[in-house]
DOBA-105116 format. One record per residue (C-alpha): residue number from 1; residue in one letter; x, y, z negated. Coordinates in nm, 2 decimals, padded with zeros to 4 digits, always signed. Layout:
// DOBA-105116
- NUM:A:X:Y:Z $
...
END
This chain:
// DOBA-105116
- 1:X:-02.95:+01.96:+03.34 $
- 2:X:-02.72:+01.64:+03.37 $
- 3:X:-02.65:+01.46:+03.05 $
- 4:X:-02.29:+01.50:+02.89 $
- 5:X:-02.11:+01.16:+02.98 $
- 6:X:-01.95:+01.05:+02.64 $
- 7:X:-01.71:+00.81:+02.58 $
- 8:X:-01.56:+00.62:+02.29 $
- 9:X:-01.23:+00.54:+02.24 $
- 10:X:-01.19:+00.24:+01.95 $
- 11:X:-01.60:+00.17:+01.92 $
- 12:X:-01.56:-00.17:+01.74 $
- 13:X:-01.51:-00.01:+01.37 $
- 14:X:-01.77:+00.12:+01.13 $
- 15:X:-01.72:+00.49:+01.27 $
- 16:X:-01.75:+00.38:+01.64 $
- 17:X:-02.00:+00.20:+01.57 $
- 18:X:-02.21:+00.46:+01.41 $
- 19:X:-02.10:+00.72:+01.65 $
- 20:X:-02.24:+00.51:+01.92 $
- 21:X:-02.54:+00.43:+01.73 $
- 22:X:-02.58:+00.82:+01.70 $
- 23:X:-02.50:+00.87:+02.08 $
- 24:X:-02.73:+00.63:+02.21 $
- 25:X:-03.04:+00.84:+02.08 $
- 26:X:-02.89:+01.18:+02.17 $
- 27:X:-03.12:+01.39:+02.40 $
- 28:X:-02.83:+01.52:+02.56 $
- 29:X:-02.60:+01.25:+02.62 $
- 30:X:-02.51:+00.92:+02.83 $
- 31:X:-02.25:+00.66:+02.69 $
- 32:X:-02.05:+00.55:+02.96 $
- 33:X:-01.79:+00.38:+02.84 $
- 34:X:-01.64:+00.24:+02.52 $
- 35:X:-01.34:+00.06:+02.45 $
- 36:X:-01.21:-00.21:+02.20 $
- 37:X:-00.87:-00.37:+02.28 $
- 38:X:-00.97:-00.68:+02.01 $
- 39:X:-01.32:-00.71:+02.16 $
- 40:X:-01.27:-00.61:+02.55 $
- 41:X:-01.52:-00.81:+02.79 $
- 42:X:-01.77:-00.87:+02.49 $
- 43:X:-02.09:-00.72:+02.44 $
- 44:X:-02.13:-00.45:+02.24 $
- 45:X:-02.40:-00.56:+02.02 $
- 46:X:-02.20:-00.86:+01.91 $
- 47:X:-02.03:-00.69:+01.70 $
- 48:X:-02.26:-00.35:+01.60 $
- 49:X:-02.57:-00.63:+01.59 $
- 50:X:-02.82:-00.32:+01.43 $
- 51:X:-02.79:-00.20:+01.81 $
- 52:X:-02.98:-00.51:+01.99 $
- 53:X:-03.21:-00.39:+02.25 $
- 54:X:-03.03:-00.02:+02.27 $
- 55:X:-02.76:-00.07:+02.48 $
- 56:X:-02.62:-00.33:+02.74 $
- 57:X:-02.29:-00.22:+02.71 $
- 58:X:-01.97:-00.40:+02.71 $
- 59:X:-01.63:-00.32:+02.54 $
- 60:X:-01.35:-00.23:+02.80 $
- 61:X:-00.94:-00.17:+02.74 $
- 62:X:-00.86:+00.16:+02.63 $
- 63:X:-00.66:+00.16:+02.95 $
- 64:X:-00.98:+00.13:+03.15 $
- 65:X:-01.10:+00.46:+03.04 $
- 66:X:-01.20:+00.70:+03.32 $
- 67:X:-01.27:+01.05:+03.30 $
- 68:X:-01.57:+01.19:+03.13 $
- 69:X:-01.69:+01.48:+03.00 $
- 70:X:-01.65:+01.43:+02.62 $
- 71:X:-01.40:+01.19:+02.46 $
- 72:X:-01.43:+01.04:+02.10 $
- 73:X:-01.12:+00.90:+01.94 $
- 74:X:-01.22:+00.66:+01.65 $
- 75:X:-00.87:+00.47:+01.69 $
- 76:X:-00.68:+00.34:+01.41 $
- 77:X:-00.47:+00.64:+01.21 $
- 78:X:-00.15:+00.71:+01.39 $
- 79:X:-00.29:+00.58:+01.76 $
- 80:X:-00.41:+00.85:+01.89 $
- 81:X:-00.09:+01.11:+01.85 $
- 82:X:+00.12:+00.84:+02.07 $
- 83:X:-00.16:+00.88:+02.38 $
- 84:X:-00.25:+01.20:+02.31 $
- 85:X:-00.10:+01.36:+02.65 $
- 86:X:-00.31:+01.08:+02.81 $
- 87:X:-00.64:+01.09:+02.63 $
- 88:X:-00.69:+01.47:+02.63 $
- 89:X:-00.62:+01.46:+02.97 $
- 90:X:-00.94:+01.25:+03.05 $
- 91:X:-01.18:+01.50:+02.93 $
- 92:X:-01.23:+01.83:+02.92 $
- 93:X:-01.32:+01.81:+02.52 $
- 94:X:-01.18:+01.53:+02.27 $
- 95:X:-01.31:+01.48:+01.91 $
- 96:X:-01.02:+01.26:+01.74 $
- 97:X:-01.18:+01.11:+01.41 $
- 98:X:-00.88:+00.99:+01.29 $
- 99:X:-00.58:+01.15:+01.05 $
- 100:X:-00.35:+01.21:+01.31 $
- 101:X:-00.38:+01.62:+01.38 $
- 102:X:-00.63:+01.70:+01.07 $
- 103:X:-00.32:+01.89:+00.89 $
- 104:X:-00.17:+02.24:+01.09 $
- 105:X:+00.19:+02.20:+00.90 $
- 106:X:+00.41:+01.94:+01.04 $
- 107:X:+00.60:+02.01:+00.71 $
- 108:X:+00.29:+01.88:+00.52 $
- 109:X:+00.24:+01.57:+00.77 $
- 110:X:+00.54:+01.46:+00.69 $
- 111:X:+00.50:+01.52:+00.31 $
- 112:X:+00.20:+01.36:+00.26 $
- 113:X:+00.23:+01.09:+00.55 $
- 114:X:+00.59:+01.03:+00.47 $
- 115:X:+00.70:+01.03:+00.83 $
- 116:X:+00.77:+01.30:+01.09 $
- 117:X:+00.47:+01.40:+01.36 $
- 118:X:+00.58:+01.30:+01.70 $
- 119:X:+00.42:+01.58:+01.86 $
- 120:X:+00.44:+01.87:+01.58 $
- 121:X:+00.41:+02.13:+01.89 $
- 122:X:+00.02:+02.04:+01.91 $
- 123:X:-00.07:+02.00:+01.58 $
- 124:X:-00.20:+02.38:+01.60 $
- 125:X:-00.43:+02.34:+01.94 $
- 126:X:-00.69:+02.13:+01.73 $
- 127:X:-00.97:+02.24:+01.55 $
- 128:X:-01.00:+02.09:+01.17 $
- 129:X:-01.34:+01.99:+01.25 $
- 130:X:-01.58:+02.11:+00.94 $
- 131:X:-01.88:+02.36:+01.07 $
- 132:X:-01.96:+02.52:+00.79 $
- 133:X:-01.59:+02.69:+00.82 $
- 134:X:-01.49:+02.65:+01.17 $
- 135:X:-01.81:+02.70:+01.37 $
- 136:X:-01.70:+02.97:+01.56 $
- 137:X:-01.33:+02.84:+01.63 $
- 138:X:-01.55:+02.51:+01.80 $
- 139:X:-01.76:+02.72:+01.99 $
- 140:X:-01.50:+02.77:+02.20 $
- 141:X:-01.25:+02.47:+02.10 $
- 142:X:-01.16:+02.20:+02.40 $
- 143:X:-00.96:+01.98:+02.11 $
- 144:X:-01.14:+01.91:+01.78 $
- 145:X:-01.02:+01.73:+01.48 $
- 146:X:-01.29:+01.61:+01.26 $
- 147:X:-01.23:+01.59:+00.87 $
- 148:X:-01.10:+01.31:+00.65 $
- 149:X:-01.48:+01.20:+00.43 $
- 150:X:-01.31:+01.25:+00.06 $
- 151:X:-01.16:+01.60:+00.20 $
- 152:X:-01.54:+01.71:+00.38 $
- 153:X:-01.74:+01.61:+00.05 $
- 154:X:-01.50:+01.79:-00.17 $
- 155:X:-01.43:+02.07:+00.02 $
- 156:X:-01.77:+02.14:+00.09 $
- 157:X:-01.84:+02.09:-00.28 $
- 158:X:-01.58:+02.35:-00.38 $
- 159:X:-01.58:+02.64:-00.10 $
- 160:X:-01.83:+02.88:-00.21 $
- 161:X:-01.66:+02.90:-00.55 $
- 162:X:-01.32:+02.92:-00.42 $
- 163:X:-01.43:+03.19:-00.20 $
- 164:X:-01.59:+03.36:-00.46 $
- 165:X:-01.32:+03.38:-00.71 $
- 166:X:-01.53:+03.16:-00.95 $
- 167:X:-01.21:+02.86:-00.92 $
- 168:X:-00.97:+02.97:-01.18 $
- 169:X:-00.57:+02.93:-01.25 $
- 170:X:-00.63:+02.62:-01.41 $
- 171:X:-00.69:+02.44:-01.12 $
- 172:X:-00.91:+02.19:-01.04 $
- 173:X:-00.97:+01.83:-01.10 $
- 174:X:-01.20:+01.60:-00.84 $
- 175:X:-01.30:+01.24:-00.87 $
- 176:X:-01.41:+01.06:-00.58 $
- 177:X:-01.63:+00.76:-00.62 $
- 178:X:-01.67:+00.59:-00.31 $
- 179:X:-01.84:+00.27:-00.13 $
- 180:X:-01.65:+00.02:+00.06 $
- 181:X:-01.69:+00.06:+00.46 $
- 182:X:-01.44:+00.40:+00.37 $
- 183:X:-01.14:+00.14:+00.40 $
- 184:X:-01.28:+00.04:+00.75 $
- 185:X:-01.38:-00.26:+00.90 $
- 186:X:-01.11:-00.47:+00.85 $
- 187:X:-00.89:-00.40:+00.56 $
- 188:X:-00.93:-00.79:+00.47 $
- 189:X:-01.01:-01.12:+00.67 $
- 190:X:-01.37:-01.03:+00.47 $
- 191:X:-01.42:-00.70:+00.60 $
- 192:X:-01.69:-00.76:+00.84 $
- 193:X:-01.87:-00.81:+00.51 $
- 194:X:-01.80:-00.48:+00.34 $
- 195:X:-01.98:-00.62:-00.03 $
- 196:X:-01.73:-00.84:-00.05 $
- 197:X:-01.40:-00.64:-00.01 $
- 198:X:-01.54:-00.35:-00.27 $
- 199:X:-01.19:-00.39:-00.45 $
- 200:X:-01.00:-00.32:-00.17 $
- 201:X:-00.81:+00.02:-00.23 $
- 202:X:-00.99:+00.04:-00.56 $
- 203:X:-00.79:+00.31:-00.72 $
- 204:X:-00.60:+00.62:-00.61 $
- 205:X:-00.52:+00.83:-00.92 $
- 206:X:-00.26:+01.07:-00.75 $
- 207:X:-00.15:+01.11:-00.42 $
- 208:X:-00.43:+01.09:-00.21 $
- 209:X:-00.36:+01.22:+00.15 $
- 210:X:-00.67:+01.35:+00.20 $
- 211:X:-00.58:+01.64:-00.07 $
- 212:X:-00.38:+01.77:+00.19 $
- 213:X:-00.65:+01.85:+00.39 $
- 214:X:-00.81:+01.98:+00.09 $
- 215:X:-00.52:+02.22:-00.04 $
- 216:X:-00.52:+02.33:+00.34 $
- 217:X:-00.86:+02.44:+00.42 $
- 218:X:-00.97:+02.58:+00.09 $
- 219:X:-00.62:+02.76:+00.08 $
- 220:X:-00.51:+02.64:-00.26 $
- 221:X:-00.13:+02.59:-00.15 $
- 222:X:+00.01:+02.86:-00.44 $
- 223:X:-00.33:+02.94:-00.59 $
- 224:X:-00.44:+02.66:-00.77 $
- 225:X:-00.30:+02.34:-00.81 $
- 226:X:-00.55:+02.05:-00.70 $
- 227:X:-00.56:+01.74:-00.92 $
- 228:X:-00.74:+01.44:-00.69 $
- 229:X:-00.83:+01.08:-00.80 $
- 230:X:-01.05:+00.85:-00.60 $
- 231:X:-01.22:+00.52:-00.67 $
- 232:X:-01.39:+00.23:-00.52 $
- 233:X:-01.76:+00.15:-00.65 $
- 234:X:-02.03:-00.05:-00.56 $
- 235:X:-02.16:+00.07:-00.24 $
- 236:X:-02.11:+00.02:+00.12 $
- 237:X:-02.17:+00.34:+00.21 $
- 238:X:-02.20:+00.69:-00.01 $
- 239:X:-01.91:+00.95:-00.18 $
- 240:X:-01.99:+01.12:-00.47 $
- 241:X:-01.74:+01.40:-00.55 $
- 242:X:-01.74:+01.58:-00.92 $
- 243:X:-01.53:+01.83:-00.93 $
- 244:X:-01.44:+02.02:-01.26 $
- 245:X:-01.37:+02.38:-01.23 $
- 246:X:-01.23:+02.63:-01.53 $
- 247:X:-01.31:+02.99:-01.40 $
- 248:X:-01.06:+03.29:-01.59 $
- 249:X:-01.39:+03.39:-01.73 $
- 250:X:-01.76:+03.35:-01.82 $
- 251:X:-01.96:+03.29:-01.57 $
- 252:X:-02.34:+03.22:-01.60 $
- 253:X:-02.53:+02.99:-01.34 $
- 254:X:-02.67:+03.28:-01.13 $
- 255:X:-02.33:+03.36:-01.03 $
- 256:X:-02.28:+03.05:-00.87 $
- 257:X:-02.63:+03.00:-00.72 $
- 258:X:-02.54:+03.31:-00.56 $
- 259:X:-02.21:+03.23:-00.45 $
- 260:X:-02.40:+02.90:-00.27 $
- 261:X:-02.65:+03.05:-00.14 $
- 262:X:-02.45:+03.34:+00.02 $
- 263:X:-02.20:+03.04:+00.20 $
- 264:X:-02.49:+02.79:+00.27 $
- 265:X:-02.84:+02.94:+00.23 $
- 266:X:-02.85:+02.90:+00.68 $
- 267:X:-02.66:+02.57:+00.70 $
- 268:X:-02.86:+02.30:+00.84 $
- 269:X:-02.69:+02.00:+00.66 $
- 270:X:-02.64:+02.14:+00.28 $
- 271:X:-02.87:+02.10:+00.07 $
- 272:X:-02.86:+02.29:-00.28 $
- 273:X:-02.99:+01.93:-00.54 $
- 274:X:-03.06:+02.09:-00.86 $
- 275:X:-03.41:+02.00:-01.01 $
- 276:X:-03.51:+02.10:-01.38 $
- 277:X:-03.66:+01.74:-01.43 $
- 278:X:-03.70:+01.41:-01.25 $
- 279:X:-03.48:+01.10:-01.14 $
- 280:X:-03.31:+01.27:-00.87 $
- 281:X:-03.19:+01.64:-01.03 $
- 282:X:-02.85:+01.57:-00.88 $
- 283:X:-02.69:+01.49:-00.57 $
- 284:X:-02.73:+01.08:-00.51 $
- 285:X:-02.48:+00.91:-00.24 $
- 286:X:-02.80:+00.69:-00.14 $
- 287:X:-03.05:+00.95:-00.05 $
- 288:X:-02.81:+01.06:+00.20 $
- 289:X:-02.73:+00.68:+00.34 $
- 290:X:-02.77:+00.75:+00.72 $
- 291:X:-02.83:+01.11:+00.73 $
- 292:X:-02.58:+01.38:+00.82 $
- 293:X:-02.62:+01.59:+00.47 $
- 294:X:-02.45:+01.69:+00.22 $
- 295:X:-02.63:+01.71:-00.07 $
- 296:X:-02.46:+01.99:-00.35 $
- 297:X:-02.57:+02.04:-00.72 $
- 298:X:-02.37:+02.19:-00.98 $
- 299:X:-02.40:+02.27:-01.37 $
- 300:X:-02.19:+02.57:-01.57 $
- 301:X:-02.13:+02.44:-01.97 $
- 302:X:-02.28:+02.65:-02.21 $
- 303:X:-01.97:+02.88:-02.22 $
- 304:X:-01.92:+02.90:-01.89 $
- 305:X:-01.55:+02.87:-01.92 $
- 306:X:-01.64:+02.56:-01.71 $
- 307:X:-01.81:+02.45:-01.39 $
- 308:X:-01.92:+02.10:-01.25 $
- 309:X:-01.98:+02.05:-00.89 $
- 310:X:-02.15:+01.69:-00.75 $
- 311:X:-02.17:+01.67:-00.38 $
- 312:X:-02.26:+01.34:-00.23 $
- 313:X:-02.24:+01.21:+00.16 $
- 314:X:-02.24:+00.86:+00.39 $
- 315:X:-01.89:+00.86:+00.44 $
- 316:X:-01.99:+00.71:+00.76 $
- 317:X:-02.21:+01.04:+00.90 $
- 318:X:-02.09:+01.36:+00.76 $
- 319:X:-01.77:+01.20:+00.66 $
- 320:X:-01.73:+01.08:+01.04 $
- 321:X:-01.91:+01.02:+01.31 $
- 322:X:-02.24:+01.25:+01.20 $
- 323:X:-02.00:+01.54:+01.19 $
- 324:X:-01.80:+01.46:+01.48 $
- 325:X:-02.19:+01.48:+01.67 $
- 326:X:-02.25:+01.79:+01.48 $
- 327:X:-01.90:+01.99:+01.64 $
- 328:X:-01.99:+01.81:+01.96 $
- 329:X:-02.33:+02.04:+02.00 $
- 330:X:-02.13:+02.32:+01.85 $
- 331:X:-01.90:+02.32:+02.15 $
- 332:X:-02.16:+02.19:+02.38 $
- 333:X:-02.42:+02.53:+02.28 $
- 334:X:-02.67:+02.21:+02.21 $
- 335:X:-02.89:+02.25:+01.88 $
- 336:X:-02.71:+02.17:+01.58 $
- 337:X:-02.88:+01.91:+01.47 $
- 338:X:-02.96:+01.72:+01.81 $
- 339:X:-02.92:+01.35:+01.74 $
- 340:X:-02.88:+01.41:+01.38 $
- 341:X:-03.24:+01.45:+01.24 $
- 342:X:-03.31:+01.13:+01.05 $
- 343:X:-03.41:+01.23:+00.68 $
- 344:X:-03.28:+00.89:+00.49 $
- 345:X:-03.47:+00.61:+00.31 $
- 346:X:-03.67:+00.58:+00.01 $
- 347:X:-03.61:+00.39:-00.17 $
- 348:X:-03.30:+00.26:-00.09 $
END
């Protein structure tokens, strides 16, 4: 069988860079073309240097895209929904990684984004981009719109429980501790050196958009209110989410190893971290670094009026481009995990 010509659309960031990185070793795949308006003409591995000797390719304008049979869109937030007619016309399937058509409510675009959609009418022909709850919908999906990394890590963290009933009225608080390369490659004039812009967006106590993703998938809009802080910490890469959840009643820790179990006992990226004794009895953002997992461990208090959930992910692979790959052999009937089977480091 021919390989699936890809293409990338904004390759010159940390996403598109790891996205090609992951593309470049898919069994499946060719990488035809990607674009960078900043770095057209150049080479690509003067600016993704890890990929010397992998690829001869060179950056072209995003108006010198040509048809192909899968487009990626890692282009800045808000690009993508002025072109859309034009770049889902080149392919037959687009994955956008960006915010733009993550949220199915125009009403809650504009809320949280504090401007109105341009194109509301297609908000609802892309698929919010998470397998674990939309495999079936991108089976069959042409548009895909892959998940914001704060929303995947803590709605993956909280799902099972939420479905369950084990989430409470009380609602639930999150804090997200993440590294630097989440604010993107160039946030500062220092950003091509992530270690030394770690301060940059240190601190998001309230308001964080990507709780609108959140509220929407796990259906919380009514239910239970959502109460979402993020910050900065030392890392390039890695999340780690703790969430705090105060179920209406006691519930012992076999409840939710069951409730776990029954949502992610089959999935091929979760990974249930919760070891009696040891170094590593709970999820770590760097024994993920580079791998498409999501690592889950949880603990119930000795009431069990209260549960705490730690998920950890590379916000660069199942936060973006890793999960972006894993739709893309979703809708392409691939195996899940072609292109994505690297373990991680130790140590890191």
């Amino acid at each position: 069988m021919p390989k699936v010509r890809a293409a990338i659309a904004g390759g010159s960031g940390y996403t598109g860079g790891e996205l090609l990185r992951l593309l470049l070793f898919h069994p499946e795949v060719e990488v035809a073309q990607v674009t960078s308006e900043s770095e057209a003409g150049q080479p690509v591995v003067r600016t993704h240097p890890n990929l010397r000797k992998s690829t001869g390719l060179t950056f072209c304008s995003l108006s010198d895209l040509a048809p192909c049979d899968a487009l990626f869109l890692c282009l800045p937030h808000g690009e993508t929904m002025g072109r859309v007619q034009a770049l889902t016309g080149l392919s037959e399937r687009v994955i956008d990684l960006s915010a733009d058509f993550r949220l199915n409510n125009p009403e809650d675009y504009e809320r949280w984004y504090r401007t109105k959609h341009p194109c509301p009418g297609r908000l609802a022909e892309f698929v919010y981009g998470l397998p674990e709850l939309h495999r079936d919908e991108l089976r069959t999906a042409r548009l895909v719109s892959s998940g914001g990394c704060n929303a995947t890590v803590v709605i993956l963290a909280l799902h099972p429980l939420v479905k369950h009933g084990l989430a409470g009225g009380l609602g639930i608080v999150v804090e997200v501790k993440a590294g630097s390369s989440e604010s993107g490659r160039r946030p500062t004039e220092s950003s091509h050196h992530p270690e030394r812009s770690r301060c940059v967006r240190s601190y998001r106590p309230t308001g964080h958009r990507h709780a609108a993703e959140i509220v929407q998938e796990l259906r919380l809009e009514g239910r239970l209110p959502l109460y979402l802080s993020a910050t900065a910490v030392d890392l390039v890469r890695g999340i780690l989410a703790t969430a705090h959840v105060f179920p209406d009643r006691a519930v012992s820790e076999k409840e939710i190893w069951n409730a776990y179990r029954a949502e992610y006992g089959r999935e091929p990226f979760i990974r249930i971290v919760k070891e009696r004794s040891g170094p590593y009895r709970y999820p770590e953002p760097k024994i993920v670094m580079g791998t498409n997992f999501c690592d889950i461990g949880f603990e119930a208090d000795e009431a069990g009026r209260r549960i705490v959930v730690m998920a950890a992910i590379d916000n660069l692979m199942k936060g973006a481009a890793g999960q972006a790959v894993q739709a893309f052999n979703i809708m392409h009937g691939f195996d899940e995990r072609a292109g994505l089977e690297f373990p991680g480091l130790h140590p890191v």
